[in-house]
N, C-alpha and C positions, 0 to 999 in steps of 0.2 A: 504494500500500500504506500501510494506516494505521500511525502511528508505535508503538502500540503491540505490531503485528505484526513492523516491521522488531526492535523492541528485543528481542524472542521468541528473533527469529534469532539476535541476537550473545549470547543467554542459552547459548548452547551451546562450549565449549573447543575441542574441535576445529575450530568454523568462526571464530575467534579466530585459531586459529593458520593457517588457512589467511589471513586477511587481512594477518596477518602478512608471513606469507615470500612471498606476492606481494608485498607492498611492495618486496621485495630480492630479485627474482627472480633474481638471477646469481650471489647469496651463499648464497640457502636450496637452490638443485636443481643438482641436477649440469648436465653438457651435454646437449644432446636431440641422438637423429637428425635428427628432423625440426622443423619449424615454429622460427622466431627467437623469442628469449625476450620484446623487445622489439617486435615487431611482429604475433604470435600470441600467447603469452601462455604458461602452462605447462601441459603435460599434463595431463589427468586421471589418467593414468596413475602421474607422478611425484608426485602431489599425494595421493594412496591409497597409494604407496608412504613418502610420510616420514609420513604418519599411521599408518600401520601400521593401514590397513583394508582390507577389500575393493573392489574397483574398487565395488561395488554401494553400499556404503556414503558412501564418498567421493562417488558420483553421486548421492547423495539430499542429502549435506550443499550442494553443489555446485548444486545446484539451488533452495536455501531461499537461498542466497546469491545469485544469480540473478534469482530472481522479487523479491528485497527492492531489487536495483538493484544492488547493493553490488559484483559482479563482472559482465562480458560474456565469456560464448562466444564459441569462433570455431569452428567445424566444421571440420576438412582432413583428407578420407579416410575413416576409420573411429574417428580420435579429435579429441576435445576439447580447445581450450585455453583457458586462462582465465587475465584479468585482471582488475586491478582498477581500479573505477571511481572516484578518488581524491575526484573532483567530488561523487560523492553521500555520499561517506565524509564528506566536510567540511559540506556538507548537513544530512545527519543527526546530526551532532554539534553544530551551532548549532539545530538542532529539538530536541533533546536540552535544549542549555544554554537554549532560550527559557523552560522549564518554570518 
């Protein structure tokens, strides 16, 4: 993805704040039923709930995040979790500072 597409992405607030509170996932979401916050990632679920959006929305923001590198899926069951990929975050911030 070209750099002027990834910078597109993080032109948006809410997918800011989701890169955010992955960063501290133990600090920003409650506890999950399911999946380790540390080895699955965090719900989509709970990730639409501290945005205070709809799951559908959360899933589209979630997915520009996604295709730019910036976070991984993990599928288990019928929901999503997501992390973040700190290595492309660091990446694209020295792609950034090379300008």
């Amino acid at each position: 993805m070209m750099l002027a597409t990834k910078a597109s992405v993080l032109g948006n607030e809410k997918r800011l704040l989701i890169l955010q509170w992955l960063r501290d996932p133990h600090g920003e979401f409650p506890p999950q039923v399911h999946g380790d916050k540390d080895r699955d990632g965090i719900c989509s679920v709970y990730i639409a709930e501290r945005l205070g959006v709809t799951p559908a929305t959360a899933s589209a923001h979630l997915k520009l995040l996604t295709d730019a590198g910036l976070i991984r899926p993990k599928r288990m069951g019928k929901y999503t979790y997501y992390h973040r990929v700190d290595d492309a975050i660091v990446a694209l911030g020295a792609e950034i500072g090379g300008l």
